[in-house]
C-alpha positions as CSV (number, residue, x, y, z in Angstrom):
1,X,-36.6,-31.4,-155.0
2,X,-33.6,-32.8,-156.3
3,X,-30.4,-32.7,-154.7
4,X,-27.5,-29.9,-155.9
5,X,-24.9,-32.7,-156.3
6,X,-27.9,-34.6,-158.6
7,X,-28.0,-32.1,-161.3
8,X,-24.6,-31.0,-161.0
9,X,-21.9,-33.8,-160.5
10,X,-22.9,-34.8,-164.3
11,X,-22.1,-31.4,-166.0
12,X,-19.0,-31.1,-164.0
13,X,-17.8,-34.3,-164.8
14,X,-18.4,-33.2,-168.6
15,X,-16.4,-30.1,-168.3
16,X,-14.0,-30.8,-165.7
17,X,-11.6,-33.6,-167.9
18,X,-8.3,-32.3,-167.2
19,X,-5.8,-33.1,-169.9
20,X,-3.0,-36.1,-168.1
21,X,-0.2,-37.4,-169.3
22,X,2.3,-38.9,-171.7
23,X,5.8,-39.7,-172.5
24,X,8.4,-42.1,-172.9
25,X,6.1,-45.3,-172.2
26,X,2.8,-44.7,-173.5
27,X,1.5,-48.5,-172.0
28,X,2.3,-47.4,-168.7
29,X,1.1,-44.2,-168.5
30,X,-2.3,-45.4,-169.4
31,X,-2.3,-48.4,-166.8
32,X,-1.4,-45.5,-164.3
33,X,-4.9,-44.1,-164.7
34,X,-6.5,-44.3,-161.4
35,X,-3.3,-45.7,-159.7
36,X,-4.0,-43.5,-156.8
37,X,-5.9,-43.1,-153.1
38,X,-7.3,-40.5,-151.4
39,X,-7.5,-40.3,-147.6
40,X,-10.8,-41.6,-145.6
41,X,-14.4,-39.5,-146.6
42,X,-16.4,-41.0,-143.5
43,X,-20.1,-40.0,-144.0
44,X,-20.1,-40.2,-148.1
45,X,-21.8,-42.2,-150.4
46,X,-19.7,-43.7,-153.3
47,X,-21.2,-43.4,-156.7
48,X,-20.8,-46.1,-158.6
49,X,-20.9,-44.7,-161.8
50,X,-18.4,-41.8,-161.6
51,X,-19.3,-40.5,-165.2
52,X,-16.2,-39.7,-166.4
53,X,-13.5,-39.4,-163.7
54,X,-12.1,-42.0,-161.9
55,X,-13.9,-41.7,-158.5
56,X,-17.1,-39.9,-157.0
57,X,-18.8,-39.5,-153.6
58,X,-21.9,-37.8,-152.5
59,X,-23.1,-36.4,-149.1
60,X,-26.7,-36.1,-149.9
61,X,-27.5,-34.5,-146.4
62,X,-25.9,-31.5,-147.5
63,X,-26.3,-31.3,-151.2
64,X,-22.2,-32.0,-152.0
65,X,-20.3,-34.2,-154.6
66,X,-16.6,-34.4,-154.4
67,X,-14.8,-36.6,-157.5
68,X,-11.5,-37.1,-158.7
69,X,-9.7,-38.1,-161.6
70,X,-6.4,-38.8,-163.1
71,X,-5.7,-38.4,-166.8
72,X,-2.7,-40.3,-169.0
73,X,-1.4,-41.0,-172.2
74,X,-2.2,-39.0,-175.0
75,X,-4.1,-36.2,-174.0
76,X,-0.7,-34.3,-171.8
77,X,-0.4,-31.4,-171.8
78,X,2.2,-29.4,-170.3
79,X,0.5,-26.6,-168.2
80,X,0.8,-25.0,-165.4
81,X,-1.0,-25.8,-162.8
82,X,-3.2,-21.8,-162.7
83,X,-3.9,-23.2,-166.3
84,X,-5.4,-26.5,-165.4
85,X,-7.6,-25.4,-162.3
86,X,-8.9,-22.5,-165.1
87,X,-9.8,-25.7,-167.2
88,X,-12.2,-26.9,-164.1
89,X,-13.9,-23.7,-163.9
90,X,-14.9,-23.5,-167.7
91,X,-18.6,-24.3,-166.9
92,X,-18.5,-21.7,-163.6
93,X,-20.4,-18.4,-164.5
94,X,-19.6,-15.2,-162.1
95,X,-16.7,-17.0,-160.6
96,X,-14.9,-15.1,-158.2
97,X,-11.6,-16.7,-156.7
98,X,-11.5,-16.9,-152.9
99,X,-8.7,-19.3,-151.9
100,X,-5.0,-20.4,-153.9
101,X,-2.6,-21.9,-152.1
102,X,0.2,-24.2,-153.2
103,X,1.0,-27.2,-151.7
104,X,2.7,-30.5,-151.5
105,X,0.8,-33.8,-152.1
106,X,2.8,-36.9,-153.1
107,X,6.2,-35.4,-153.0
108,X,4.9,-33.1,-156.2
109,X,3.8,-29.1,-156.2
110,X,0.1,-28.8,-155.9
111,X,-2.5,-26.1,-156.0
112,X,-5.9,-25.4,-153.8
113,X,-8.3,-23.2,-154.8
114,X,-11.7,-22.3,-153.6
115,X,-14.4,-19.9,-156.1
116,X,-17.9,-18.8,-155.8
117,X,-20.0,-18.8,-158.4
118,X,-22.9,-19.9,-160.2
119,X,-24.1,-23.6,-161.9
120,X,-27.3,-23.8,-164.3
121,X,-28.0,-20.1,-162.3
122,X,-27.6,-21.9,-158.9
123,X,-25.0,-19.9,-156.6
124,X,-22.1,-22.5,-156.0
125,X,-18.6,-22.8,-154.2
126,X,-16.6,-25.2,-156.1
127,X,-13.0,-26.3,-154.5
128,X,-10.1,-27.5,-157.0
129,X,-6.6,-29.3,-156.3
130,X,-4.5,-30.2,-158.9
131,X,-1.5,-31.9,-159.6
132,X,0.9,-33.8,-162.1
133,X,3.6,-36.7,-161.5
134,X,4.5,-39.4,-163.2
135,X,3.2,-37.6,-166.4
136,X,0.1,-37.6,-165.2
137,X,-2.2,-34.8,-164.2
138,X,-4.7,-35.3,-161.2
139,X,-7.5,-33.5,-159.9
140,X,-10.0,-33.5,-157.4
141,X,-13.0,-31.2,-157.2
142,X,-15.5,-30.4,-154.5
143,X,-19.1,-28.6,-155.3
144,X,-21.7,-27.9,-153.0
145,X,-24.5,-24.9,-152.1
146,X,-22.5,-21.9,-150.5
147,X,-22.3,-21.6,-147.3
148,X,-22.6,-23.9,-144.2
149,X,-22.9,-26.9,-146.4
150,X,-20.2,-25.9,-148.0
151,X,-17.7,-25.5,-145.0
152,X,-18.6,-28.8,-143.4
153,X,-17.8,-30.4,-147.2
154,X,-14.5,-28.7,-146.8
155,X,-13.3,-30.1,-144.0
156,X,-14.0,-33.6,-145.4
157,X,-12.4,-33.0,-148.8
158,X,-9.3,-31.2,-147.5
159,X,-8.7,-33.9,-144.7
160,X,-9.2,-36.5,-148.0
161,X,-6.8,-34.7,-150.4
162,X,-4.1,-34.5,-148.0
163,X,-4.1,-38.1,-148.5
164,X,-3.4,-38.3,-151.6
165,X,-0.9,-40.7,-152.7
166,X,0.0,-42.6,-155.7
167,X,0.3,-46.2,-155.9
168,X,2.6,-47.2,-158.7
């Protein structure tokens, strides 16, 4: 049987691309893709090939993926932040919000939010944070079976997100 995170991590990496940034120095914004770190995820496997964000990691153990990505140049837009985690939930069916909170991450507004719902018909809880600076938008998203497996996923990805931090 394959893994949640197997099936999954793909077709949320196709529909989670968040739109980044632009501005004033076009050059630089697109060198700041994937100028960031998160904080330690002890425990999870790296994936090599992250698809299309910047960075992924699986916990196979409990079925959970976790990824993140930045997004610069072109592609900016302007939205707030209720608009961009609504972009990450585009593949979600029966989504039911159970978690928003703001927060501060790299001296910038954030937001947090936690939904259940389904995936290809499997029941889900997906977690979101977003955030832009330095005309750039990032995200990092956390999937996994409800429940349990979820919880002990949350722990990991909270404690890495709240080490967030740019480094340009």
């Amino acid at each position: 049987m394959r893994h949640l995170s197997t099936f999954m991590l793909p077709a949320l990496l196709a529909g989670s691309m968040l739109v980044g940034c632009a501005s004033k120095a076009e050059r630089e914004a697109r060198d700041a893709e994937g100028s960031y770190e998160l904080g330690e995820l002890p425990g999870w496997e790296r994936v090599k090939d992250a698809g299309g964000a910047d960075y992924a990691w699986t916990k196979p153990s409990i079925g959970a993926s976790i990824f993140a990505d930045s997004n610069c140049g072109p592609r900016y837009e302007d939205s707030k932040l209720e608009d961009l985690v609504d972009k990450q939930l585009a593949g979600l069916r029966e989504g039911e919000a159970i978690l928003s909170e703001s927060l501060t991450l790299a001296d910038r507004e954030a937001l947090r939010t936690r939904h259940l719902g389904r995936l290809d018909g499997v029941p889900i809880e997906l977690g979101t944070t977003v955030l832009k600076k330095h005309f750039c938008t990032y995200d990092v998203v956390l999937i996994a079976p409800r429940g349990k497996h979820f919880e002990a996923a949350w722990v990991d990805y909270v404690s890495a997100v709240d080490g967030f931090r740019t480094t340009l």
